[in-house]
C-alpha angles and dihedrals in degrees: 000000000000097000104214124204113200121207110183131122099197109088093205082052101046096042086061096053092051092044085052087050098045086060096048103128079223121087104245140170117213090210092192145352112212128174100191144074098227097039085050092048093050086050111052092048092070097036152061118208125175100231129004121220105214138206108190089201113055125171091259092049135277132006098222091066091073090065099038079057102052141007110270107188097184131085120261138212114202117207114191136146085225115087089189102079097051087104091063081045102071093029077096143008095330108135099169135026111205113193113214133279086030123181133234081261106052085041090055102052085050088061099039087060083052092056086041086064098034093058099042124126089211133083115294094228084054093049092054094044097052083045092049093046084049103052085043095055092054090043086054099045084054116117128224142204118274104182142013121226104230117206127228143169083237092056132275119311117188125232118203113221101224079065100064124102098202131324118232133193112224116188089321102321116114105218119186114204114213129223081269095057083251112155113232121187108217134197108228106107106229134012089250086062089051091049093052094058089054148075123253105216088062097034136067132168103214098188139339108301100023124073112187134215106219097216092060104057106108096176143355123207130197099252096182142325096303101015141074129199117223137211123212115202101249099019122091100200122088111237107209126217117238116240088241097059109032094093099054093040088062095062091039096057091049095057 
């Protein structure tokens, strides 16, 4: 019996997952499905599960809290709809890294890599690491956009993406700001479809409506307790971290 732990505070989402599992061809037990940081901690200090299915933003905070407070010696899948966070992933025990929404497929060939490791004759600790080396290096080959088509009723401009300053959802209009502090209206429907098209490393979605571009950040100033305002060179507005996310964008920026 693989005994799963679920951590995942959207109940579509949830409800998928189980409904994946549940037509697993292995026998398997989900022992808890928890949505928050605190309620995940106090669990796993008490219990053991095979695999953890993972949510990176819960509705406490991060998920990566939970393993930075106590030892977790089983493997995790993260499923998240935010590709920027797949390097702290696999800081750890992350073996997969499901981007949502995921299909049955690409679920599938994330548990098969834990049964690959399951089922291993080498050290756990090895099995992990050649996993881990192996999701990294299809993270990395991955390409990404390098410029948006702008339209306009002259006709359609193009706008490279190592020239913009942030990106910023605005009732529902995605606007990109150029090194200029010029204001560009893009096409793409939702910031989630904007993160997905870019890389991590360069790229950081500091709250809810604001999506950063590193090389830009000239300085970064304590706001409040939990937040930081932040100055991009050539824009005269401070951008502000999310609770939420301060904690995570101050690993990020010194990366």
């Amino acid at each position: 019996m693989i005994k799963i732990l679920i951590i995942e505070d959207e109940i579509p989402a949830r409800k998928k997952l189980k409904r994946f599992i549940e037509e697993l061809n292995s026998t398997t037990e989900i022992i808890a499905e928890l949505d928050t940081v605190e309620d995940a901690v106090e669990f796993l200090k008490n219990q053991n599960p095979d695999i953890i299915f993972s949510d990176i933003e819960l509705l406490d905070g991060n998920a990566f809290e939970i393993y930075r407070q106590v030892q977790v010696d089983c493997p995790i899948i993260f499923t998240t709809a935010y590709d920027q966070f797949w390097m702290d992933a696999f800081d750890g025990n992350g073996i997969a890294y499901l981007l949502k929404p995921f299909s049955k497929e690409r679920f599938q060939k994330a548990w098969d890599k834990y049964l690959l490791f399951r089922n291993s004759n080498s050290r756990e600790d090895d099995s992990i690491a050649n996993l881990t080396k192996l999701f990294q290096q299809n993270f990395t080959e991955k390409r990404y956009k390098k410029r948006f088509s702008i339209n306009t009723h002259q006709g359609i401009y193009f706008l490279e993406t190592e020239n913009i300053l942030f990106f910023e959802a605005n009732e529902g209009v995605i606007f990109a700001y150029d090194s200029k502090g010029k204001k560009h209206l893009l096409t793409e429907a939702t910031l989630k479809e904007i993160e997905q098209q870019l890389n991590p490393s360069d790229f950081f979605r500091i709250n809810r409506s604001e999506f950063v571009h590193k090389p830009y950040i000239e300085k970064i100033e304590r706001y409040n307790k939990n937040t930081l305002a932040i100055k991009l060179r050539g824009f005269e507005t401070y951008l502000k971290t999310s609770q939420s996310n301060t904690a995570t964008f101050r690993e990020w920026i010194e990366k």
